[in-house]
Steps between C-alpha positions, in 0.01 A plus 500: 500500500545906547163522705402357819233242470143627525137361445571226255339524168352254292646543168367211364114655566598807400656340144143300491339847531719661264419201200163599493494896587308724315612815690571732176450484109818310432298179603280540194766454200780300708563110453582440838606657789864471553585451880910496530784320365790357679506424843285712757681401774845661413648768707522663166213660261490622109183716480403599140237683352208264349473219289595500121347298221718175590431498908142583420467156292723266720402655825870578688672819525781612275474166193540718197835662339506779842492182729755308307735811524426508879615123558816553268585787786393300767729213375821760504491506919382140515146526545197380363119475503545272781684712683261842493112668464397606218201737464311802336342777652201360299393155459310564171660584093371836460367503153739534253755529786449833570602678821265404822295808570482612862151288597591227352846479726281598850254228432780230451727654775374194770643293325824625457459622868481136574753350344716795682411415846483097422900516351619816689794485307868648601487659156288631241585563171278733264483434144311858351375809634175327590631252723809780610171746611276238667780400716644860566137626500592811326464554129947483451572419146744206438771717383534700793432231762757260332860473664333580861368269727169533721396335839136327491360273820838454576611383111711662288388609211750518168279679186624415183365547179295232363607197233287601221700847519807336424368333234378780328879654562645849568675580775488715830790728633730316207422180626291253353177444628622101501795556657328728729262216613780259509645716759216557689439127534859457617439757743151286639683194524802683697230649737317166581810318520601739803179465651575127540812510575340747818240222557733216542729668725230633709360167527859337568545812783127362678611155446858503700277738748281282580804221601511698840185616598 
């Protein structure tokens, strides 16, 4: 992974925590809390904004039309939910899936802090301005910050804009906002695919070292 291994965390406390907070408001109209989806120990990790009216019933990040866009995409550079994290920057459906406001995101930030430092993924890929300006940790809007990359704990981070965007359509720069995140997925799976090509050989290099000390 891109960081050097630290304290351990317990992720599966901190997910027993999270089931059960009642750190903000959201906790009083949600269903459930929705922890991840996909796999959490990937080098890789999708972070969205919160919970719609589909996660919020079943309980697993990105189910409804957004998430089935999102494993379509995923599918196109041969990956899957087995294969990456999936997250929000909330764990509760703000009601009537409006935006997160700014106390709501600081009281559920452990959790996503968590998740970071248990998967310390090689990259990062933010779905949203939310996600884009909790990573960044300055208030960039998607537009702008989409087509760069960023460094974070030794990830890179690729901000793209998020599914339900494209399915609302329009475009950005004369490209579509799918094609856009078709790109920028592309462009996450070239990036980790580099980083373990870089882990392998290292490894290889300490192996055939180690034949002659």
């Amino acid at each position: 992974m891109a960081q050097s291994p630290g304290p351990p965390v317990d992720i599966d406390l901190i997910r027993t925590q999270a089931l059960s907070c009642t750190r903000c408001r959201l906790s009083e109209s949600r269903t459930q809390v929705v922890w991840a989806g996909g796999n959490l120990d990937s080098d890789v990790l999708f972070i969205g904004e919160g919970p719609g009216f589909h996660e919020d019933r079943l309980g697993e990040a990105f189910v409804g039309a957004s998430g089935q866009l999102l494993d379509r995409l995923l599918a196109e550079v041969e990956l899957d939910r087995s294969s990456v994290g999936i997250v929000n920057v909330v764990k509760c459906r703000p009601p009537g899936n409006r935006n997160p406001l700014p106390d709501e995101i600081e009281a559920c930030r452990p959790y996503l802090e968590a998740q970071l430092d248990h998967m310390r993924p090689d990259v990062i890929v933010t779905l949203g301005n939310f996600a884009t300006q909790f990573v960044i940790g300055r208030p960039i809007g998607i537009t702008k910050a989409r087509g760069a990359t960023f460094g974070f704990r030794g990830a890179t981070v690729v901000p793209t804009f998020h599914p339900a965007a494209a399915l609302r359509g329009g475009s950005d720069g004369g490209v579509s906002r799918l094609d856009a995140i078709r790109h920028d997925i592309g462009r996450a799976r070239a990036i980790v695919d580099e980083a373990r090509r870089s882990r392998s050989a290292s490894s290889t290099e300490a192996e055939q070292l180690g034949l002659f000390s």
